[in-house]
VOBA-1610 file (N, C-alpha, C; in pm, whole numbers, padded with zeros to 5 digits, always signed):
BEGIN
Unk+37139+16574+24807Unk+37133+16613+24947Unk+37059+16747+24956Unk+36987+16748+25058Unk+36918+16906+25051Unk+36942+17026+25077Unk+36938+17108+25049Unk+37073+17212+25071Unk+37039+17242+25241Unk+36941+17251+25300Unk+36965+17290+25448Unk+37031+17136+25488Unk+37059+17051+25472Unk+37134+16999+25530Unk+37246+16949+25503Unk+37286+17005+25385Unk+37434+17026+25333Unk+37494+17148+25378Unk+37410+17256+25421Unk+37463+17359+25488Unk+37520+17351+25657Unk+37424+17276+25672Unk+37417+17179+25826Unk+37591+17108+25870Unk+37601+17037+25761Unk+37737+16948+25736Unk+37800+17051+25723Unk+37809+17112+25615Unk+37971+17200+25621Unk+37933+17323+25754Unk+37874+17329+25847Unk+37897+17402+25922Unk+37812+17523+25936Unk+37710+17497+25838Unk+37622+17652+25888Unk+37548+17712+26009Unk+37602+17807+26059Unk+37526+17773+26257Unk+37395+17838+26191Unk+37338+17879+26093Unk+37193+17945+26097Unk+37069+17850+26068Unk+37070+17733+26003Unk+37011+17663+25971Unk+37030+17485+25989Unk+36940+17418+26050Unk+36981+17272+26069Unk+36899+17212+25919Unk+36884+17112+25950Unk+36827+17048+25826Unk+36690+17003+25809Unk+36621+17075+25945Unk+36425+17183+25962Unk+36448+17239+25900Unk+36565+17340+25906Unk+36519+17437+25826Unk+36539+17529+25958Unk+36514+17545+26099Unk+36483+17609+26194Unk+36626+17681+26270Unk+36596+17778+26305Unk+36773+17811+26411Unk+36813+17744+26452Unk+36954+17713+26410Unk+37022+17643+26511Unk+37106+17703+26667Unk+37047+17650+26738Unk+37096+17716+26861Unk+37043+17569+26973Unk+37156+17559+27045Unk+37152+17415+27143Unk+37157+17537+27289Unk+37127+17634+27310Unk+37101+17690+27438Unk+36994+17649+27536Unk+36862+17678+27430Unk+36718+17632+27453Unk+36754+17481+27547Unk+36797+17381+27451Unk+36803+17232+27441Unk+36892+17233+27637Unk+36987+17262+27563Unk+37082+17296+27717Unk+37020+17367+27834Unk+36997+17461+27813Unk+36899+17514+27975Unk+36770+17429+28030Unk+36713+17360+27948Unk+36580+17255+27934Unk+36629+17143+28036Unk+36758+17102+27992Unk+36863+16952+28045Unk+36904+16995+28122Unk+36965+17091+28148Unk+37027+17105+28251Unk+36947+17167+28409Unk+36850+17212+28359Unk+36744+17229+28455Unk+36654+17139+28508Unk+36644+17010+28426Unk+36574+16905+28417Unk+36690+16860+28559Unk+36806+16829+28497Unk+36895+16741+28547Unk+36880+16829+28700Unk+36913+16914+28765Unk+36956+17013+28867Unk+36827+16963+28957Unk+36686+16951+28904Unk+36587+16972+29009Unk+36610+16839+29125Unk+36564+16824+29231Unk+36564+16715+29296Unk+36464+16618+29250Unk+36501+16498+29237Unk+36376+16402+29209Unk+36285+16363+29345Unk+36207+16327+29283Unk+36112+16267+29392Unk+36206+16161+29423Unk+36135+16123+29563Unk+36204+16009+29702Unk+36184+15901+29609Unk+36014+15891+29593Unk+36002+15772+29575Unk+36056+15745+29437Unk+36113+15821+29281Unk+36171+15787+29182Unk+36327+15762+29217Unk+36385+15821+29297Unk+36474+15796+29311Unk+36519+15650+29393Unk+36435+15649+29487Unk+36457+15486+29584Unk+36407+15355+29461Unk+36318+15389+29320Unk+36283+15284+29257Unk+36462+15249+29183Unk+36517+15400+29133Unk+36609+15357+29063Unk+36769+15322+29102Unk+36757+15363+29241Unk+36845+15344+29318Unk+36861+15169+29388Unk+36718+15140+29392Unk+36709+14991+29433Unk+36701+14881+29244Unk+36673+14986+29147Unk+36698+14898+29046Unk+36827+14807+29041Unk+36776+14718+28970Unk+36915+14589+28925Unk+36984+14601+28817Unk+36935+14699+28757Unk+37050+14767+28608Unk+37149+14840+28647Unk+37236+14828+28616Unk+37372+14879+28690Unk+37359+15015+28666Unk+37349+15046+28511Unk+37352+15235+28463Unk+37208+15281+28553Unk+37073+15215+28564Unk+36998+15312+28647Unk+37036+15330+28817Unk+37097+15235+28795Unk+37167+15276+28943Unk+37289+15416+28921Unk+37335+15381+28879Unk+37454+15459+28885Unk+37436+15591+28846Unk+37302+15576+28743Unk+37281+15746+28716Unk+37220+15834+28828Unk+37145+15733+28896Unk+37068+15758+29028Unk+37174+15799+29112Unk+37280+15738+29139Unk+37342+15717+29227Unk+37431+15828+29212Unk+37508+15883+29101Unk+37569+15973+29086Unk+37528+16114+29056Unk+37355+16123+29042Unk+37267+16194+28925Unk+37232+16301+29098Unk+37144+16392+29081Unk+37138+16489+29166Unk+36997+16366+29282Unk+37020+16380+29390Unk+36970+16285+29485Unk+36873+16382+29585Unk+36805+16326+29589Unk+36684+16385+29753Unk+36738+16448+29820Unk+36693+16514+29928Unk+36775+16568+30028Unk+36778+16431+30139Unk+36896+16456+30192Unk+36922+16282+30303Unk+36870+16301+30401Unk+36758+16424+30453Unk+36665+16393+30553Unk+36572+16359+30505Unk+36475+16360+30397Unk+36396+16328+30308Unk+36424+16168+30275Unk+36539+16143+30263Unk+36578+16010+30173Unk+36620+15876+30311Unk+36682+15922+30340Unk+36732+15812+30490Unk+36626+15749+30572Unk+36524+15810+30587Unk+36409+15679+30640Unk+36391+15593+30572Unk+36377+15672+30441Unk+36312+15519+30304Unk+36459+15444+30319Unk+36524+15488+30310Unk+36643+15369+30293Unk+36673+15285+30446Unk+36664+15349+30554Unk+36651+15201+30676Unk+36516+15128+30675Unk+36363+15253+30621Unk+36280+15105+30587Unk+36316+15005+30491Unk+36363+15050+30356Unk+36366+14906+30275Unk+36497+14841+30323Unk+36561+14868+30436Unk+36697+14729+30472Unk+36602+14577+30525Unk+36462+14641+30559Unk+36365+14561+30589Unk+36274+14472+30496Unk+36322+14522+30384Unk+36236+14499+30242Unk+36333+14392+30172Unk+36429+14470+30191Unk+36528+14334+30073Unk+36621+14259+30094Unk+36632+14163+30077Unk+36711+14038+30110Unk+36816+13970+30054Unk+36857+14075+29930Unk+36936+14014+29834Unk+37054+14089+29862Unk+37181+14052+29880Unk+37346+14117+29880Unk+37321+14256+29845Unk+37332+14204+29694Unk+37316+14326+29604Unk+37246+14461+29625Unk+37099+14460+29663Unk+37068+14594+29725Unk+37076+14621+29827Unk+37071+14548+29948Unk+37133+14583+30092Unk+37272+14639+30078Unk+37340+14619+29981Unk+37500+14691+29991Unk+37519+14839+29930Unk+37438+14829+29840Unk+37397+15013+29800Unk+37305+15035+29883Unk+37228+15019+29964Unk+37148+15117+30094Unk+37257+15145+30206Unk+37319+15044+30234Unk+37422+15051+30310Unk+37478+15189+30290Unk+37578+15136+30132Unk+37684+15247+30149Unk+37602+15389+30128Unk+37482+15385+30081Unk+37442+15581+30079Unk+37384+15621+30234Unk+37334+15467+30340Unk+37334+15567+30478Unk+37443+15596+30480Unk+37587+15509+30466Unk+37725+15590+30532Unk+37745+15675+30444Unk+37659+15751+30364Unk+37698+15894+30303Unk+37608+15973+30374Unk+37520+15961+30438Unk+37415+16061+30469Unk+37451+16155+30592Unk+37569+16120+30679Unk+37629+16273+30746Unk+37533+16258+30826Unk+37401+16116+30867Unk+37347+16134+31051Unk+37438+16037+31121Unk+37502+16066+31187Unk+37536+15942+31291Unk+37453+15882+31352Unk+37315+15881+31368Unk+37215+15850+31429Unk+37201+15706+31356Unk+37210+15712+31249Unk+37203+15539+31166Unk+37303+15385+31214Unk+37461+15514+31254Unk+37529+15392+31332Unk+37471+15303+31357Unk+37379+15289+31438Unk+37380+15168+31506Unk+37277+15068+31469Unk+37248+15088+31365Unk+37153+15029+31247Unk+37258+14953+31141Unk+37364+15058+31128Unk+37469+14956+31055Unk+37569+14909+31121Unk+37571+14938+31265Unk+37602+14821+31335Unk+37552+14696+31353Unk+37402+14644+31387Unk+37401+14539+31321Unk+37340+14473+31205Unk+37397+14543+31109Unk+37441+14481+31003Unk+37585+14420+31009Unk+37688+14448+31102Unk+37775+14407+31099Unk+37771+14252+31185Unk+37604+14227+31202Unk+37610+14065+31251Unk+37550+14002+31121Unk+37543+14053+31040Unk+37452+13957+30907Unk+37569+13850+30896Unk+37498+13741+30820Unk+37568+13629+30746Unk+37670+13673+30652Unk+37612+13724+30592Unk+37683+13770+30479Unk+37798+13883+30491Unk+37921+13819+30464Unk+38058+13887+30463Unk+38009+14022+30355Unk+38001+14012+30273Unk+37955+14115+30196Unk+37856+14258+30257Unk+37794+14218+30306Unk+37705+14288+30391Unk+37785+14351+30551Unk+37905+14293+30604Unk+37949+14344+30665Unk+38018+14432+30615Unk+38104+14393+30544Unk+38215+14467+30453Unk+38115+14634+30456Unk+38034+14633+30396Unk+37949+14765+30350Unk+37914+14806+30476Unk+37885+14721+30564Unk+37857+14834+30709Unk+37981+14877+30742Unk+38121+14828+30750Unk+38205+14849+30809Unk+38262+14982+30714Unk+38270+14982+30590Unk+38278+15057+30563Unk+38174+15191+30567Unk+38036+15162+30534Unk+37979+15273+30578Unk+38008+15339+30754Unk+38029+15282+30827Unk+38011+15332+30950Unk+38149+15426+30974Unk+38266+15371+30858Unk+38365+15466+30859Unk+38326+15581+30809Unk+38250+15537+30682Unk+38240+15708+30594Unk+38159+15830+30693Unk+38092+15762+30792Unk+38055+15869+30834Unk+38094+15881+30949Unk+38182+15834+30984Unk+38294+15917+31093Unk+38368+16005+31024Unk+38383+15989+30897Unk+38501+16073+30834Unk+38390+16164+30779Unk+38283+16165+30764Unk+38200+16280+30718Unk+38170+16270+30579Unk+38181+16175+30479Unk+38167+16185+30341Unk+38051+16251+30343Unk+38005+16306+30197Unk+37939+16361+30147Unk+37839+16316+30112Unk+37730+16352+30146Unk+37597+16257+30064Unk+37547+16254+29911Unk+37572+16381+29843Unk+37617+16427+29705Unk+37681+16451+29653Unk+37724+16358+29577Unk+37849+16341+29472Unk+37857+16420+29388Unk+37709+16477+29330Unk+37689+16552+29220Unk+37772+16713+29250Unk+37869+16745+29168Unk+37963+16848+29161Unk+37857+16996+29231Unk+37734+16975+29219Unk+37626+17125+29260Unk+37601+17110+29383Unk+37678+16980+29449Unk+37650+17020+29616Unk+37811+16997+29667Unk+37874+16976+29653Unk+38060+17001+29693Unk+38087+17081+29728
//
């Protein structure tokens, strides 16, 4: 084994097994600054309308647009897609977006066919009587 990375294993904070300082600050301020910035509309509406559950969810939980920025694109594509599945996440992030002005956009949604699709208006149209939050992410609470 080579000694910088036998030093590595038992614990040496001066050397990894480059050879180079070890220090995860750099690494950490890089990520975490990465993570903090706002994404673009349009990266975020690709991964937010993705069909992979984790790019949704990282999207979804991950630091988001601002919801005046973001809420047009999301009542244009209720026009775009036709499938349960993404009409019910556009749904529920207008009833996070804190305009009441959308009401009545997810009002009728509450005439679609689809029980599913009501369900999500009915509930979105509550969340934003009650005011939920449009960012989940702990840096806007």
């Amino acid at each position: 084994m080579p000694h910088s990375l036998n030093n590595t294993i038992k614990g040496s904070h001066k050397k990894t097994w480059l050879g180079r300082a070890k220090s995860a600050r750099p690494l950490f301020l890089a990520l975490s600054s990465k993570m903090m910035k706002e994404p673009s509309i349009n990266q975020w509406i690709s991964d937010i309308t993705n069909t992979d559950a984790m790019t949704f969810e990282d999207a979804y939980w991950g630091t988001r647009p601002s919801a005046a920025g973001a809420v047009p694109e999301l009542i244009k594509l209720l026009n775009v897609h036709d499938d349960s599945y993404t009409l019910g996440k556009l749904i529920e992030l207008l009833g996070e977006c804190g305009d009441k002005s959308v009401i009545p956009i997810l009002e009728n949604e509450l005439q679609n066919l689809d029980e599913g699709i009501r369900s999500w208006a009915r509930a979105a149209i509550i969340a934003l009587e009650r005011g939920e939050k449009w960012q989940q992410n702990s840096k806007y609470l």
